[in-house]
C-alpha angles and dihedrals in degrees: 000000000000092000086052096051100053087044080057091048104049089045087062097047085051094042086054101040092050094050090042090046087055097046115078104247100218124046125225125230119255086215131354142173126213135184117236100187121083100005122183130243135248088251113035126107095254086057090056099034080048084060102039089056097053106041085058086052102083093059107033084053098047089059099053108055095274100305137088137165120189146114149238122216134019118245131013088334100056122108129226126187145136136208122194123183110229108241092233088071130087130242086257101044084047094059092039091057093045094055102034100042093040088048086050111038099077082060094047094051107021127191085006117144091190116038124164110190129180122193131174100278113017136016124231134194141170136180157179084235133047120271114269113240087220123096117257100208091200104136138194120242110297113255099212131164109205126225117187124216093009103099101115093052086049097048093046085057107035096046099067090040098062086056095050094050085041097055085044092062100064096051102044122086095206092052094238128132125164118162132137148226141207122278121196100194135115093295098050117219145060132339103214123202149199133196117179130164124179108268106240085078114086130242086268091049092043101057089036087063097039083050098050085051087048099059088040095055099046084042093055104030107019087154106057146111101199125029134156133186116193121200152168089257116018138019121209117189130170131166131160099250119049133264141185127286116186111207124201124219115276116253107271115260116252109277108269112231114258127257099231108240094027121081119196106282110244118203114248115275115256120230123274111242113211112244141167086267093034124095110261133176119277105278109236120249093259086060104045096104102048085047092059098040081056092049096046098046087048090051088054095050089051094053092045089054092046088049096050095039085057092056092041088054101042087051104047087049078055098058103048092036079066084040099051092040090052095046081045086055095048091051091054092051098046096044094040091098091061085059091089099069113104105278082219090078098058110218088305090119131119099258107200093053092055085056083054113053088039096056090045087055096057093043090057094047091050111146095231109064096206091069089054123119126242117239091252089049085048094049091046095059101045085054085055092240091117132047129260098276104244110252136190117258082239134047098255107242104260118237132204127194102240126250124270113252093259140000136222149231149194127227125169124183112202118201119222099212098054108030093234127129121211120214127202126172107211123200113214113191118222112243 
């Protein structure tokens, strides 16, 4: 039996340190931002106070619900940051994304004193300086899936969801809402909604920030059923289906004073069910063996199921890792065309008219001339009287009729004494 458990056990260390050896063990941010002027050195006591700070991150965040705020040090060299898991991530996403990110971002961003980082599942930030209690309403690039000639479903519906998650902001501690609303398009149901800050804003910095990325969202996408905008301080996310919010435990209210002579009233304890962890009395010796056997076969379940749970669970971060990489890659493609405003604004442009003009510059560079607009059709659209011309995916391959075999040319001599003009009509082949 012995022999048996320790084959099972080193199936399930194997199991564990092959899965861990393919998986990279660091994450890379989704967007980050990093500063480039006073950096600090390998040596130096910020560097040590900076590591300090984050290898104490993953459990001092995992005990409070997914989010913690603190610092290391005391004058220029301390170190402030923050990391906060996003609701729509799992126990076991929101651990993933504490230990990786915070074993990769120093690499992401090295010798930076201020680094703002968002991932898939958690943001992180540190600093020289403490963390502002205002909202920095940075963002990473929008996720969206577009919908067309739906807008007036999705408004009906998006409109009184962002008020709901709005109103749940202020009265949430942990500065969480989700709820829905019914949506009446072609897939008919609900739209479903979260709204989540860090919780050192208050309640007025909070829905400033949830607002900004309101406005952003319906400007950029006004058609769609899903869209998503990830930030430093705040995280908005809608869709039409439902999907999973993991709450954490809401901060424990301030110990009541005591009545003296009462004491708080404890429900009464349950009774303890012997089990093969629970304490048990001691087995007489007639039924030592078939203890042990019990004990061992359930040590072997335990192990299978350890075993089983860590494949489940490698695989499943696999597979939307792929997910989340292919929607990434949609999102690139789809928004590419929005790449040619002047990076010097920002992203404070009127999306929809730079899709316009855009799309007006390719139709009248069509390569059949036929397709091409008229200066009226051109000008209407860019007034936004007419409709987006509808174009190909892919610039259709432009065709030409081919050339004759020779062209030809005139040439005429005139002479001057008797007034005539002579006339000849040469062919010249193409080589």
């Amino acid at each position: 039996m012995d022999s048996c458990l320790l084959l099972l056990l080193a199936t399930f260390v194997f199991l564990v340190v092959a899965a861990s050896g393919q998986d990279n063990s660091t994450m890379e941010p989704a967007y980050a931002s990093c500063s480039t002027t006073g950096n600090y050195t390998g040596g130096s006591q910020y560097k040590k106070n900076l590591d300090q700070f984050l290898a104490a991150l993953p459990a001092a965040a995992g005990d409070n619900g997914g989010f913690y705020k603190g610092s290391v040090g005391a004058g220029t060299d301390a170190v402030f940051g923050l990391i906060m898991c996003f609701a729509d991530s799992d126990a076991s996403e929101c651990l993933d994304c504490l230990s990786r990110a915070l074993a990769g971002i120093t690499a992401a961003c090295p010798g930076s004193r201020s680094v703002n980082a968002v991932y898939d599942t958690c943001v992180l930030r540190y600093s020289a300086a403490p963390i502002p209690d205002a909202a920095d309403l940075d963002y990473e690039p929008p996720v969206s899936i577009a919908t067309p000639n739906t807008s007036d479903a999705v408004r009906a519906a998006w409109v009184p969801l962002m008020c709901k998650l709005a109103g749940g902001m202020e009265t949430s501690p942990l500065r969480i809402s989700n709820d829905s609303t019914p949506y009446s398009g072609p897939q008919k149901g609900r739209m479903y909604g979260l709204a989540q800050c860090t919780r050192d804003l208050n309640a007025s910095e909070c829905n400033r920030c949830i607002s900004s990325y309101a406005n952003r969202l319906w400007s950029l996408f006004p058609n769609n059923i899903f869209g998503a905008l990830r930030g430093y301080s705040c995280y908005l996310r809608y869709q039409v289906g439902a999907f999973d919010v993991t709450l954490p435990p809401e901060p424990a209210p301030p110990p009541s004073q005591a009545v003296p002579g009462t004491g708080p009233a404890h429900p009464p304890s349950p009774q303890a069910v012997p089990g093969p962890f629970s304490p048990a009395k001691p087995p007489s010796s007639s039924k030592t063996g078939v203890v042990a056997v019990g004990m061992s076969v359930s040590l072997v379940s335990v192990l299978v199921t350890l075993g089983l749970f860590a494949f489940l669970l490698i695989r499943r971060r696999r597979e939307k890792d792929r997910f989340r990489e292919e929607a990434r890659e949609q999102e690139r493609e789809q928004g590419a065309i929005l790449d040619v405003a002047d990076a010097r604004l920002k992203g404070e442009f009127d999306a929809r008219e730079v899709e316009t003009v855009m799309l007006v510059g390719l139709w009248c560079a069509h390569p059949d001339r036929s397709l091409r607009p008229s200066i009226r059709q051109a000008v209407n659209v860019l007034r936004v009287e007419a409709p987006l011309p509808s174009l190909p995916a892919r610039m259709p391959v432009a065709t030409y009729m081919p050339p004759p075999d020779a062209f030809y040319y005139t040439s005429s001599v005139t002479t001057g004494g008797t007034g005539t003009t002579q006339s000849s009509m040469t062919s010249v082949p193409m080589k």
